[in-house]
BAVO-611712 format. One record per residue (C-alpha): residue number from 1; residue in three letters; x negated, y negated, z negated. Coordinates in steps of 0.05 Angstrom, whole numbers. Example, Ala and Ser with C-alpha at 12.3 -4.5 7.8 and 13.67 -1.06 7.14 Angstrom:
2
   tilum   kolmar        u        v        w
       1      Ala     -246       90     -156
       2      Ser     -273       21     -143
END
This chain:
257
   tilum   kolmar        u        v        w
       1      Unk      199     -438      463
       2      Unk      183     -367      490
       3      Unk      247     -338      520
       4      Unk      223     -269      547
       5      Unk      161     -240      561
       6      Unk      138     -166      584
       7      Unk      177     -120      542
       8      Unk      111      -83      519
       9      Unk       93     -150      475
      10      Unk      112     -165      413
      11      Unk      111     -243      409
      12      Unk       99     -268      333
      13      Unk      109     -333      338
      14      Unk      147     -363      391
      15      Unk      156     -432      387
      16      Unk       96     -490      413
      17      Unk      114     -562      399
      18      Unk       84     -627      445
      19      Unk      116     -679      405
      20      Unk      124     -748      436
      21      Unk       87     -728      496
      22      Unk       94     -770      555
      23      Unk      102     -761      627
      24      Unk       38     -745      679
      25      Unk       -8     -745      612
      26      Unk      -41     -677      598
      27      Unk      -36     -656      515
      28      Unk      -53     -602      474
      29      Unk      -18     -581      431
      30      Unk      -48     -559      353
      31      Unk        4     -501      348
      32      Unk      -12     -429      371
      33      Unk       22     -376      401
      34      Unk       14     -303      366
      35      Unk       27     -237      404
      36      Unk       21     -157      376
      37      Unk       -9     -125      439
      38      Unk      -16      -63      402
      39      Unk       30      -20      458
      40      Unk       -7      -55      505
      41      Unk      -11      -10      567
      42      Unk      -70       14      617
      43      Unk     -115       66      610
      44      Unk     -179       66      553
      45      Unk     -226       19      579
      46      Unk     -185       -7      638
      47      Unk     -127      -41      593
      48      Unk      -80      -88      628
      49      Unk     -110     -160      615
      50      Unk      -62     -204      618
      51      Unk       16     -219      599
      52      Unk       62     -256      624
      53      Unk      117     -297      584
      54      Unk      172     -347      608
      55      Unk      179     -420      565
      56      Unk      232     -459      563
      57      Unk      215     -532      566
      58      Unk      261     -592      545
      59      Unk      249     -657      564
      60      Unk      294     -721      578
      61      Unk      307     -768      639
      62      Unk      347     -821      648
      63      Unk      407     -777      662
      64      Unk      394     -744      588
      65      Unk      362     -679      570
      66      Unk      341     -631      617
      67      Unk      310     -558      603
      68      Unk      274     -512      650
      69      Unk      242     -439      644
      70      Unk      173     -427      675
      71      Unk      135     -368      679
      72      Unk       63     -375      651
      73      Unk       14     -323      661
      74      Unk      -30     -305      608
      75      Unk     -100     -276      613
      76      Unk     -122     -226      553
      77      Unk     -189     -245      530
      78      Unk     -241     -180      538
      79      Unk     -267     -152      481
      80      Unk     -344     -119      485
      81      Unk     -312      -74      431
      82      Unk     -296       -4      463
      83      Unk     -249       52      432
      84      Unk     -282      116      402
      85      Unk     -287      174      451
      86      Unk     -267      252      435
      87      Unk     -204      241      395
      88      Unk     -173      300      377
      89      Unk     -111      320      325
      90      Unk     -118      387      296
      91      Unk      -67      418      244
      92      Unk      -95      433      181
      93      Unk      -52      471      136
      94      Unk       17      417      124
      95      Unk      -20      353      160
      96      Unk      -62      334      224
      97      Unk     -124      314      220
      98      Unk     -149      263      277
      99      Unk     -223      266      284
     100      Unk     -267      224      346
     101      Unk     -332      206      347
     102      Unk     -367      136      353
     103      Unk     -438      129      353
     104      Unk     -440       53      344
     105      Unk     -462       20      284
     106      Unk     -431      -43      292
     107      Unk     -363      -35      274
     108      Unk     -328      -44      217
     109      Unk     -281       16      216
     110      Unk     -219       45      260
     111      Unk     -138       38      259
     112      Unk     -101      102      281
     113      Unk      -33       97      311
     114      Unk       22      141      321
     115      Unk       77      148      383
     116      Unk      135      137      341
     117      Unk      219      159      371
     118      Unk      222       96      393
     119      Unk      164      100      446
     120      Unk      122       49      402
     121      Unk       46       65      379
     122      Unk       46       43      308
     123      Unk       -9       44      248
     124      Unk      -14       92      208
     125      Unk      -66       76      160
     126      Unk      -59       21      109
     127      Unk     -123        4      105
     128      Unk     -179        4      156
     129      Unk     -218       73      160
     130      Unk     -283       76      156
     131      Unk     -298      147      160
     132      Unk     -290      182      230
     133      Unk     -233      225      217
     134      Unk     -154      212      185
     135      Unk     -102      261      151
     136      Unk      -31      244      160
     137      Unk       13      278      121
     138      Unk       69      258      142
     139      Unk       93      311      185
     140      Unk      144      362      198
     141      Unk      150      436      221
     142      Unk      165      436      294
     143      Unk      151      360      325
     144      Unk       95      353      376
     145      Unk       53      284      350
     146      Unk       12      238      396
     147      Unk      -46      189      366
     148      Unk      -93      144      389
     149      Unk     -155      105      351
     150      Unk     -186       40      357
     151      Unk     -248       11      334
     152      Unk     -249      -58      290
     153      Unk     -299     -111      286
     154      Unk     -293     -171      237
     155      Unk     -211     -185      276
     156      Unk     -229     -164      342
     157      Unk     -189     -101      356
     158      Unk     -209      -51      411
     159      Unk     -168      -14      463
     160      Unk     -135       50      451
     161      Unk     -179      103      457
     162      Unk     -148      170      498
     163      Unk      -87      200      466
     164      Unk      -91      274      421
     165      Unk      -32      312      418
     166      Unk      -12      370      373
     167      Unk       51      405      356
     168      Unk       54      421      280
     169      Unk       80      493      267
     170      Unk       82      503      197
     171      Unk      104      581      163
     172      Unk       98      579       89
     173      Unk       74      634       63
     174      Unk      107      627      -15
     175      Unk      163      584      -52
     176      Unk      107      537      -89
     177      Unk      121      490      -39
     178      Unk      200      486      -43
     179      Unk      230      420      -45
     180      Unk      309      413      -67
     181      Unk      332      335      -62
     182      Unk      373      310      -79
     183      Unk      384      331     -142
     184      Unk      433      308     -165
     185      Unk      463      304      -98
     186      Unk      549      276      -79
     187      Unk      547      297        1
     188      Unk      479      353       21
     189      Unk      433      384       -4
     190      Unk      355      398       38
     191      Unk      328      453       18
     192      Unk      245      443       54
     193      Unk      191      480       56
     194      Unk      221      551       59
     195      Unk      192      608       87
     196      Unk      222      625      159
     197      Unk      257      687      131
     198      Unk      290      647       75
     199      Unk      365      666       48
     200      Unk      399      613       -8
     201      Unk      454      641      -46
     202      Unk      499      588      -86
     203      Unk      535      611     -146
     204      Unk      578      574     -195
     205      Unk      561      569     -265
     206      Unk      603      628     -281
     207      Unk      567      667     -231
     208      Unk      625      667     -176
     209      Unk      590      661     -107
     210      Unk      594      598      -70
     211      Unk      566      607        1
     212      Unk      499      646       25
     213      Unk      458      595       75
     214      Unk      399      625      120
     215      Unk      334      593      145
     216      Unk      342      625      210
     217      Unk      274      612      237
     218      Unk      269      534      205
     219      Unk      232      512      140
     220      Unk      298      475      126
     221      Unk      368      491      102
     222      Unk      422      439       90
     223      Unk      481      454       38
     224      Unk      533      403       54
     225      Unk      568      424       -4
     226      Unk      621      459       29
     227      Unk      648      535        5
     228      Unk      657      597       50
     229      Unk      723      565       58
     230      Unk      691      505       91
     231      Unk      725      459       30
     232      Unk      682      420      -11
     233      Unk      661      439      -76
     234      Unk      671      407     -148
     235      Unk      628      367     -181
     236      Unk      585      405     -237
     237      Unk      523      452     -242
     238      Unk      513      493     -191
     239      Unk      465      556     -184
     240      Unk      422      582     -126
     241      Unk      367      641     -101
     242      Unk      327      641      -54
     243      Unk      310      704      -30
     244      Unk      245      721       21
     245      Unk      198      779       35
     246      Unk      157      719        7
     247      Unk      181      728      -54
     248      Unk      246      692     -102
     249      Unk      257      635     -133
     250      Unk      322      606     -178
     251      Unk      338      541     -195
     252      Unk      404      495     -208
     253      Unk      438      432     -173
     254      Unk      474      380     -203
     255      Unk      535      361     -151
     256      Unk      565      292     -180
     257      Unk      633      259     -150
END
């Protein structure tokens, strides 16, 4: 069994069984060992090629069963397959676009990858992309976003190509694109997508005013259901409207216990 390895691999399977094998005679063994090198580290072209991962061996001796870790070193088989060049993320209206260019023939289409919170490159794209360019939508006002692209062939996977960066600033210029969830809602309320200038008044449904909420700057408000008196509110149908030189827009909230 694999008991640690460099804490940039992700080791699939761990486990690699020599049953019955005997002492001074060489086997091989018909299980394999799977690793996801996809945060593998090292610059495009000039990836680190090799791993190293520690297995614990049991055996037994006269005395009864004995383990022991060893360090194997593992070299990373080259690939011919090289990452596309020019990547770049642009914003384009409420996404990034990541566009590169390739002008190889012989591949099968790319995987693009994002630097997640947790300092981990991970796919993006469910399927492979054949076209050289990739929208994710996924995105939020304010957060800078790294990617990086490889290039596929049959299941050989290139090396990360250089990373593109952008930070996604997003100003809506209307209320089309308000979003109020949950609705119904028991603790908060998000109100996304506002313009920057944005001002939420809740009301009751006899018109008595709740609390007034302000953008401040963000696309987001949050209503955690609380009063001007900073006590939570009673479950019913609530009122609210958003006022912005962008314009004004009403709408109602359903607040359960």
């Amino acid at each position: 069994n694999i008991v640690d390895s460099d804490t940039w691999v992700n080791v699939i399977d761990n486990s690699i069984s020599f049953p019955n094998l005997g002492a001074f005679v060489e086997s091989i063994s018909s299980d394999t060992l799977e690793f996801d090198l996809t945060n593998r580290p090292g610059d495009p072209g000039n990836p680190v090629n090799y791993i190293v991962v520690w297995f614990n061996f049991s055996y037994s001796k006269d005395s009864g069963k004995t383990s022991v870790t060893v360090p194997v070193t593992i070299k990373i088989p080259e690939t011919i397959l090289n990452p596309p060049k020019d990547v770049l993320a642009v914003q384009v209206n409420e996404m990034v676009k990541i566009l590169w260019e390739d002008k190889k023939s012989d591949v099968d289409g790319y995987n693009v990858y994002r630097l997640n919170n947790q300092g981990e490159w991970k796919r993006i794209n469910k399927e492979l992309v054949i076209k050289h360019s990739f929208k994710d939508e996924d995105v939020e006002d304010g957060n800078l976003y790294q990617y990086k692209v490889t290039s596929c062939f049959g299941e050989i996977e290139s090396g990360f190509s250089r990373i593109a960066k952008v930070r996604v600033i997003i100003n809506y210029t209307d209320m089309d694109h308000l979003q109020t969830y949950p609705n119904p809602a028991k603790e908060k309320v998000l109100f996304d997508r506002l313009p920057k200038d944005a001002c939420i008044t809740i009301y009751t449904i006899t018109g008595q005013e709740v609390i007034t909420l302000y953008a401040n700057g963000s696309n987001q408000v949050e209503w955690r259901l609380l009063n001007k008196a900073n006590r939570k509110v009673s479950a019913g149908i609530y009122f609210y409207v958003i006022v912005s030189e962008k314009g004004e827009k009403k709408g109602k909230i359903a607040i359960t216990k």
